[in-house]
Each structure stands twice: as C-alpha cells, then as structure tokens.
C-alpha positions in Angstrom: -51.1 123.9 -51.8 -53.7 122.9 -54.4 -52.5 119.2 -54.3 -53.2 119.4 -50.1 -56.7 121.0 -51.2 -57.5 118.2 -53.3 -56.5 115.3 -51.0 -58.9 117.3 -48.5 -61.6 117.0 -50.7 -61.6 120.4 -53.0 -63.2 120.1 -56.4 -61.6 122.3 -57.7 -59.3 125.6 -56.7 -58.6 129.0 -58.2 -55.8 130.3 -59.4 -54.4 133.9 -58.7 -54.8 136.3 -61.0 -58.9 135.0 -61.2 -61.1 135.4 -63.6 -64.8 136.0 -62.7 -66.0 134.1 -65.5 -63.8 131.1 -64.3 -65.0 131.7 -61.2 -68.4 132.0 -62.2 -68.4 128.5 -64.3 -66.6 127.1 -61.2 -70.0 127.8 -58.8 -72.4 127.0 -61.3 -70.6 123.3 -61.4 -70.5 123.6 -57.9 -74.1 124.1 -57.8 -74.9 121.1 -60.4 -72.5 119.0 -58.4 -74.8 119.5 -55.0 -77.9 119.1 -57.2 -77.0 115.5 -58.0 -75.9 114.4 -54.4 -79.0 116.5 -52.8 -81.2 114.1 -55.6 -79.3 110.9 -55.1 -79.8 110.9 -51.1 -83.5 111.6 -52.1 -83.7 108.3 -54.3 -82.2 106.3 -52.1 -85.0 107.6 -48.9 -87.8 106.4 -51.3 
C-alpha cells in the first residue's frame, strides 16, 4: 500500500498504531513543503 501511495505522489504515509507527535511533525513538513512551492511559483511570476 505505501509503495502505491508513493508512486501516486504521497510524501509521506502513516503508520498504524500513530503517534500524534509523528503526525504532528508530519503536517508541519507538509506545511513547509507547500510554503516553498507556494514561494517558488511566486518567483518565477515576477
């Protein structure tokens, strides 16, 4: 299952038992990860 996730484009998965803090850590990358593409499609409009 994760390996199919992956090759459709998942970052990253989560394993069952989860662990809020992982899962925590996993949206806060998330988050920096959409921060970088949101700021790279700016620099290249200017």
């Amino acid at each position: 299952m994760e390996i199919t996730s992956m090759k459709e484009g998942a970052v990253d998965y989560i394993e069952n038992p989860f662990c809020l803090g992982k899962v925590e850590l996993l949206l806060e990358k998330l988050v920096e990860h959409q921060n970088i593409k949101q700021k790279n499609c700016t620099d290249n409009i200017k």
